[in-house]
N, C-alpha and C positions, 0 to 999 in steps of 0.2 A: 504494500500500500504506500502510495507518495505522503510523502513526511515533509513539512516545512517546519522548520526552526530559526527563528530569526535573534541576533545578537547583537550586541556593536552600541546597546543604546547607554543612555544613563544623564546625570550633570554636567551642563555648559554653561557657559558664560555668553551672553552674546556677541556676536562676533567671530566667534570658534567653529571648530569643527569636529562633525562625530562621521564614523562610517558605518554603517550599519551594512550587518553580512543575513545570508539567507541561505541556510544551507539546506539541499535537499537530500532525502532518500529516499529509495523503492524505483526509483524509475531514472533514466538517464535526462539531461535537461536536453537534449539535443535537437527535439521537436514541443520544447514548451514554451512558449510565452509567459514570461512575469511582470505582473505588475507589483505596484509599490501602493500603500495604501496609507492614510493614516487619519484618525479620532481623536475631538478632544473632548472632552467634559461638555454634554451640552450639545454638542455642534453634530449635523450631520457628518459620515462616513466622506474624506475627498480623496479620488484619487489624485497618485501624484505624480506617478512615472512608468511610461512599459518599455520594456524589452522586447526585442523582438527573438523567435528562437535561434534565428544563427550570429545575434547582436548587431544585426547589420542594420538596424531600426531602431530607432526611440522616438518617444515624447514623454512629453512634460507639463504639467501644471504650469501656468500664466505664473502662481506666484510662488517657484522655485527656479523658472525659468534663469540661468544663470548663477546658480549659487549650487543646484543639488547636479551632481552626475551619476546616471545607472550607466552600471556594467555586468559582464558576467566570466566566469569561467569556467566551463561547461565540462573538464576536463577536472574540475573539481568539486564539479556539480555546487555551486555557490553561485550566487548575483550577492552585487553591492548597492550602496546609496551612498557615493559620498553626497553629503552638508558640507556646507562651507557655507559662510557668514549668516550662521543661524541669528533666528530674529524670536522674540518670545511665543510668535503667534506660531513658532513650528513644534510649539509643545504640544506633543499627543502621542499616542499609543499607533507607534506603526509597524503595520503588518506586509507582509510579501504575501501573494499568489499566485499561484502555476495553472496553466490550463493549457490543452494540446491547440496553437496556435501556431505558425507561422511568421505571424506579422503582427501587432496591436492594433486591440480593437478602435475604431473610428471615434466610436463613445466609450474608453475605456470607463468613467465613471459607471455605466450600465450594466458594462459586461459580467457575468454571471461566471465569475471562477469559479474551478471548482474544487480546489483545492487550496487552503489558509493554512496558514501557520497562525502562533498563540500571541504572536505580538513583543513587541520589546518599548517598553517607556523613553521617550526623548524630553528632557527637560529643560531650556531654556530659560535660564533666571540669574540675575546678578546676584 
């Protein structure tokens, strides 16, 4: 069964940087698309980044555009997120998921993965 487990999160400071990893099992990443997802208190689910499955694809949320970068290494069956010049409003609970894609969805916000991991907490606070 595919297993997501995501890490990498924790305490910043604004302006810093965290990278968050997603590692998977049960299945090779070689035909999956991930995205990046992330929750704060309160607020609807945004997404905020996909991968495409041979990485030859991204996007990105409007307001990460520039500061967040996805990657992956498929040969390590992991994708990343790096943050860079976190802002407090990128505090929230973010999640990776996998689903058998090709390419990222049009409307990733919509897209129906089907496969999450449990999340890892990002905190942004002086």
């Amino acid at each position: 069964q595919l297993q997501l487990v995501e890490s990498g999160g924790g305490l910043v400071q604004p302006g810093g940087s965290l990278r968050l990893s997603c590692a998977i099992s049960g299945f090779t990443l070689d035909y999956y698309g991930i995205g990046w997802f992330r929750q704060a208190p309160g607020k609807e689910r945004e997404a905020v980044s996909c991968i495409s499955s041979s990485g030859g694809s991204t996007n990105y949320a409007e307001s990460v555009k520039g500061r967040f970068t996805i990657s992956r290494d498929n040969a390590k069956n992991t994708v990343y997120l790096q943050m860079n010049s976190l802002r407090p409003e990128d505090t929230a609970v973010y999640y990776c998921a996998a689903d058998y894609l090709g390419g990222c969805p049009r409307r990733l916000q919509l897209h129906p993965f089907a496969y999450w991991g449990q999340g890892t907490q990002v905190t942004v606070s002086s």
